[in-house]
N, C-alpha and C positions, 0 to 999 in steps of 0.2 A: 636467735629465734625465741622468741616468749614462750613459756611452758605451752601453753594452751594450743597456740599452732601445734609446737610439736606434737603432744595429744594426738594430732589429726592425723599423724604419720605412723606414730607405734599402737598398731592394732592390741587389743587384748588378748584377743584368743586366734588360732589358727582354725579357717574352715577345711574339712575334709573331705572328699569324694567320694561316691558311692561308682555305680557305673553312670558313665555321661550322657543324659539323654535319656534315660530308661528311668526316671526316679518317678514315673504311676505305679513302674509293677517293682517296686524295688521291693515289696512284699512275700509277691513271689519267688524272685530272685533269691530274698534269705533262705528259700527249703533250701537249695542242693549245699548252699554255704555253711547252714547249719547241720546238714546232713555232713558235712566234710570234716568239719570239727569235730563232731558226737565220733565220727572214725577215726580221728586222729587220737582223738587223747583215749579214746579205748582202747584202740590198735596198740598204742605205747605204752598204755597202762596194762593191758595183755603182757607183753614185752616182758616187761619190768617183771611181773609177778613169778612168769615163769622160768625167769631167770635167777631170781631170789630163791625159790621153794624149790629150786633143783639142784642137788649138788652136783648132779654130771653136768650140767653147764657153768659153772663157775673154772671155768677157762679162759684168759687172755680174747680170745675170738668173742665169747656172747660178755665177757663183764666190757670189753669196745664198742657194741651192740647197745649194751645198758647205757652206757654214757650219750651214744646217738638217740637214743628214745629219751633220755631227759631234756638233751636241749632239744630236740622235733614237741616234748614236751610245752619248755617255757615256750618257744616259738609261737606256737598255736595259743595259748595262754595271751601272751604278751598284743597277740592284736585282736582276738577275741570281743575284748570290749567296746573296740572304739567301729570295729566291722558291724558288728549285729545291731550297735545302738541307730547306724546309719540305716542301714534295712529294715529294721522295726520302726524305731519310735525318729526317723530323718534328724536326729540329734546331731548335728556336723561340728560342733564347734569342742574345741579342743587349747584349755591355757598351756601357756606357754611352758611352764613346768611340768606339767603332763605330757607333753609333747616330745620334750625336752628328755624326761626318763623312757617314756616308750621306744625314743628311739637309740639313747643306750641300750636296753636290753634287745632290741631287735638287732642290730647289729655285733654285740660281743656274742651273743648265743651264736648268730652264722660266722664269726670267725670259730668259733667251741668248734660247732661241727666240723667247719672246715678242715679245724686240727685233730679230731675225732676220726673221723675218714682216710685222713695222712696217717694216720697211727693203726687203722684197719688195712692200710696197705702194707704198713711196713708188718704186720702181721703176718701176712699172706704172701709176700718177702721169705718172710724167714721160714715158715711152716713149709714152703717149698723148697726154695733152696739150700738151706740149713737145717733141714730138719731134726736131727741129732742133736743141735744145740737149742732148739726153740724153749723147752722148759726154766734153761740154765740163761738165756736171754730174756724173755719175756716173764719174769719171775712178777709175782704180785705186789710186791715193792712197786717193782719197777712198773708196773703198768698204772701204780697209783699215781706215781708220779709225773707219768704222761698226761694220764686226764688232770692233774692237778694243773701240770704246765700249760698246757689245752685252753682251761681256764683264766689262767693270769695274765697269758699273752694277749687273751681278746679283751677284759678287763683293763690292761698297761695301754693298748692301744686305742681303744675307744674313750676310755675316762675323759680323756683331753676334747673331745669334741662339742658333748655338752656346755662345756664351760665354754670353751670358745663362741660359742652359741649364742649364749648368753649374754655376751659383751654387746653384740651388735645391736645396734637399730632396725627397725624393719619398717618402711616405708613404703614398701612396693604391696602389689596385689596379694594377700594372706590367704588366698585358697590354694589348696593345696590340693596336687593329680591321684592321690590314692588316699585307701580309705582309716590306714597310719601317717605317722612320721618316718620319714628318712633321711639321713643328712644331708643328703644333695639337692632335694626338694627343698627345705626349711633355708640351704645356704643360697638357695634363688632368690628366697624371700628379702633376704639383708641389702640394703642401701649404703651398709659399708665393707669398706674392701675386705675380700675374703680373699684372697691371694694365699694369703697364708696360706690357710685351715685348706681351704682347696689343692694346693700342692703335698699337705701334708697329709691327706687323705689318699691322694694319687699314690702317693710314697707305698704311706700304710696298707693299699689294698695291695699294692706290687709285692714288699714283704709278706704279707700272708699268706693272699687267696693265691695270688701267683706264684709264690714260693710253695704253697701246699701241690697245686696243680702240677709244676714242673716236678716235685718232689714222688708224688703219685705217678705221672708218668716215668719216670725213672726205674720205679719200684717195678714198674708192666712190663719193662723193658728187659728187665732181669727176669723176671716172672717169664718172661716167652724165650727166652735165652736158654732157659734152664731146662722149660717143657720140651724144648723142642731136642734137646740132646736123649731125651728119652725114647726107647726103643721103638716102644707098643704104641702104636696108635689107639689100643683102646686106653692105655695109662694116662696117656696126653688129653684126651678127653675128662677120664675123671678128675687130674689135677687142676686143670681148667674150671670144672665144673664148679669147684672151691670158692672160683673165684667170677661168680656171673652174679652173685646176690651183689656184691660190693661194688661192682663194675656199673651195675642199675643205680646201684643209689649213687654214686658220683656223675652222672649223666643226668639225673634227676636237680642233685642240687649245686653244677655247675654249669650246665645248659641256661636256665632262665636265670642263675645270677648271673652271668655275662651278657645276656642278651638285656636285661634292665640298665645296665651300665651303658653297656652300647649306647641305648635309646637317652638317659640322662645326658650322656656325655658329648654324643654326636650326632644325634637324631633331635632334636630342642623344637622341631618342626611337626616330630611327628605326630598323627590322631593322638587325642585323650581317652579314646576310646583302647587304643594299639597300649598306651601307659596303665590303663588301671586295670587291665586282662593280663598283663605281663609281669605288674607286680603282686597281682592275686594269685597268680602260678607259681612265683617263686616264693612265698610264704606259705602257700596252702599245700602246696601238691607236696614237694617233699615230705611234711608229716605226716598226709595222707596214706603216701606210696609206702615209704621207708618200711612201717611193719608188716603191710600187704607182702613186697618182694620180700622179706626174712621170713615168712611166716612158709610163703609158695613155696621158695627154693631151697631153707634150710630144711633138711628133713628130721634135726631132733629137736628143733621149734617147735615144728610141725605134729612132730608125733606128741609133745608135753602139751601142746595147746587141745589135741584131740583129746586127751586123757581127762585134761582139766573138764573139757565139758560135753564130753560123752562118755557116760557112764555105763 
């Protein structure tokens, strides 16, 4: 095939979606979007601060806390620009390197978390069940080197995606159902076999999200095992109580990632409408929610956040 034909086949740029069908009032649509944002990175910049300037919370529990409010951080960050330039100024178009790193960092951040959340269970693990040992286990070494590992494993496993990415041709339809990149989305786009990357993706999200998931329910399994040999019906309530902030935020950001999979992987039929409402929940709401629920139900968040700004 002549260069020039080909041309005709490798688009430049990737178009992006806003909401389908709704692009008059896509104006007003940015309030509540940009209202969610302006929450999130406050909410977590909140977080952050008062977990920094307090030395009673510099415990294993809120510096796991810290490290969920930085990647709820980058998250919100990372589609920020390509969301609001859609709703403002209908800007959809998006090159291929752009594209290509946005959805690196969209995806290693939700593995961080993923692994952030598994390491807030096995927190809550230990603080129950072993509590006598929790200081001499969870030492701040060791909790560094959680979040360090947290980080490398979504790093070691995403790196390889982009690149792969890369190699492909792309000859099919270049618009794309949401208003970032994703890999499953972008690997629709390719005219060449992706077999690979798509197994090895299936793979990848099994060893993580699903190894995190099985690994956190495990952790709950023990956790009610342990309550439950307690005498007091009101002690089983407190001990519990421990564990209702954490139990939201994992229902929050394992709820709509599985239900977006679902739809990529075996719904290919369904509304565009049903796709860009389902991938707007699973990046937006968790950074939304995550500081709201810590803020509600921890009560020395709670009381440092009142201090900081009631005087």
């Amino acid at each position: 095939m002549s260069p020039v034909n080909d041309s005709k086949f490798q688009p430049a740029v990737f178009l992006l979606t806003g909401i389908p069908g709704q692009e008059k009032i896509h104006v007003w649509i940015s309030i509540p979007f940009c209202f969610m944002y302006v929450i999130s990175v406050l909410g977590n910049s909140v977080i952050l601060f008062v977990i920094k300037t307090d030395p009673n919370l510099h415990e294993p529990m809120y510096i796991f806390l810290s490290m969920l409010a930085v990647t709820d951080l980058g998250i919100s960050l990372s589609t920020l620009p390509t969301v609001l330039s859609i709703f403002w100024f209908n800007f959809r178009e998006i090159s291929f390197d752009a594209c290509f790193a946005q959805l690196f960092f969209i995806h290693s951040l939700s593995l961080t978390e993923s692994a952030v959340l598994l390491s807030m269970a096995f927190d809550r693990f230990v603080a129950i069940c072993n509590p006598l040992r929790y200081d001499s286990i969870l030492t701040p070494s060791r909790v560094a080197k959680m979040g360090l590992g947290s980080l490398l494993r979504a790093v070691v496993l995403i790196f390889p995606l982009p690149i792969l990415l890369k190699q492909y041709r792309y000859c099919h339809d270049n618009v794309l159902s949401h208003s970032y990149c994703l890999n499953q989305e972008v690997m629709k786009m390719a005219c060449s076999d992706v077999r690979a990357q798509s197994i090895y993706s299936f793979f990848g999200t099994l060893a993580s999200l699903g190894l995190d998931v099985l690994l956190i329910l495990l952790s709950y399994a023990m956790i009610l095992k342990t309550v439950l040999n307690i005498a007091s019906h009101a002690e089983r309530l407190k001990t519990l109580n421990t564990c209702v902030s954490h139990v939201c935020v994992v229902l929050l950001f394992y709820t709509p990632e599985i239900g977006l999979s679902v739809i990529h992987r075996f719904m290919t039929s369904s509304s565009p409408l049903v796709q860009s409402l389902m991938g707007n929940v699973y990046l937006l709401v968790p950074p939304l929610m995550n500081p709201i629920v810590y803020s509600v139900k921890t009560k020395s968040i709670r009381a440092r956040i009142v201090r900081v700004f009631v005087k």
